[in-house]
C-alpha positions in Angstrom: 0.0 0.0 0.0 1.5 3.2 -0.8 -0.8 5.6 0.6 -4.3 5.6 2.7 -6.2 8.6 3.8 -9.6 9.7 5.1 -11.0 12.5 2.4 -14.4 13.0 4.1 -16.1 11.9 7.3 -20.1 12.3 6.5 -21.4 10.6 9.7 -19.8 9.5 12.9 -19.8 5.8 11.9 -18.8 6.5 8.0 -15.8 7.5 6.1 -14.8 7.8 2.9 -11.1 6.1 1.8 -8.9 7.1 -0.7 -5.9 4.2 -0.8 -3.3 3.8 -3.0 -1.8 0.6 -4.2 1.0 -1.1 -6.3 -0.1 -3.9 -8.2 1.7 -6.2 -10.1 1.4 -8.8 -12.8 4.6 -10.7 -14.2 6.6 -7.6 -14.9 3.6 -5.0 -15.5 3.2 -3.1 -12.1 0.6 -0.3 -12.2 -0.3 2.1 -9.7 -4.0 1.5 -8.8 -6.4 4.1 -6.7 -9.4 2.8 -5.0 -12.2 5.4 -3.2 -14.2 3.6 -0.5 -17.2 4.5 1.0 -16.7 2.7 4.8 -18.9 2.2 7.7 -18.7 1.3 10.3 -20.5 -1.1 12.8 -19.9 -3.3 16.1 -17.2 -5.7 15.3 -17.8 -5.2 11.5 -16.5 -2.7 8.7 -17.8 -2.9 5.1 -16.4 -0.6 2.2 -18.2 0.0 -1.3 -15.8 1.2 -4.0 -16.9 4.4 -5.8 -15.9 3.8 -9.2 -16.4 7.3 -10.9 -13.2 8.0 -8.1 -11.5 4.6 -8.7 -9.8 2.5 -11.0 -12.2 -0.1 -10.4 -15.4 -0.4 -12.2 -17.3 -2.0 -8.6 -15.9 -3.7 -6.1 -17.0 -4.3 -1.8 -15.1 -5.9 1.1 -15.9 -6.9 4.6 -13.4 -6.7 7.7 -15.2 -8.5 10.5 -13.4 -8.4 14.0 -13.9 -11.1 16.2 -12.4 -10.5 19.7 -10.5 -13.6 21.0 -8.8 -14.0 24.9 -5.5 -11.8 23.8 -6.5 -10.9 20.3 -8.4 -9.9 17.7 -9.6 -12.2 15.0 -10.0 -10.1 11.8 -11.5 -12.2 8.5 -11.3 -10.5 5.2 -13.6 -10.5 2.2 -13.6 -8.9 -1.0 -15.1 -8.9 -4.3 -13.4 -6.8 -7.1 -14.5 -5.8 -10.4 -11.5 -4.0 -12.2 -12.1 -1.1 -14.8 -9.1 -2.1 -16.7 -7.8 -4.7 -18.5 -6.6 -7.7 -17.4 -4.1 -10.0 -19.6 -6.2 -12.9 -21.0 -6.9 -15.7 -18.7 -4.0 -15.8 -16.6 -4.5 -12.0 -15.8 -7.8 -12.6 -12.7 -5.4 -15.4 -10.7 -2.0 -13.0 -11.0 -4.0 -9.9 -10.1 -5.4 -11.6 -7.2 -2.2 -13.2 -6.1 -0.8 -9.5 -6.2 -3.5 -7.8 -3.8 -3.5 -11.0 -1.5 0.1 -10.7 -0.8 -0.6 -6.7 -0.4 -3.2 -7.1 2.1 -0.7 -9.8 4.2 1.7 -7.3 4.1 -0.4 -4.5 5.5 -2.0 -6.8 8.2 1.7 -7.5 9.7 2.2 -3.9 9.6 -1.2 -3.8 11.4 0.1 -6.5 13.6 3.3 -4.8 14.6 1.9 -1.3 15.5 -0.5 -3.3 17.6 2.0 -5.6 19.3 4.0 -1.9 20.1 0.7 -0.4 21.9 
């Protein structure tokens, strides 16, 4: 991830995301923005891409954060629908192999700030 901000906070319980990512397939990395509408909810989050802001077409994903004796569980759902083109048949699986190993990455930097509280 290369950059995440908060551009608007309508309500108490929503916000709106702006993030930043690099994605990469064989050799071809691109820079990819994605604009989120997120609320948020006890023990749940759920974001809905806004694609006129975006450089994907649709797209929604669900953190839901289940507390455990000395941790937090957090399980991870999304559903993409890119507005660009992806190489031919190969191009879904690499694309998500890229964000998968983006989103391990930010959870251990998650991780580590939390472990440092």
């Amino acid at each position: 991830m290369l950059e995440s901000k908060v551009v608007a906070t309508p309500t108490p319980t929503q916000v709106r995301v702006k993030t930043r990512i690099r994605a990469c397939v064989l050799i071809h990395c691109q820079t990819l923005r994605r604009v989120e509408d997120v609320r948020e909810s006890p023990q749940r989050l759920v974001a809905v891409i806004v694609p006129e802001q975006s450089d994907f077409a649709a797209g929604r994903t669900e953190w839901r954060l289940t507390p455990q004796e000395d941790s937090v569980r957090v399980d991870y759902r999304a559903e993409l629908e890119p507005g660009f083109q992806l190489f031919p048949l190969v191009g879904p699986a690499l694309m998500k192999a890229g964000l998968e190993r983006e989103l391990r990455a930010f959870l251990g930097q998650l991780q580590a700030r939390a472990a440092s509280m």
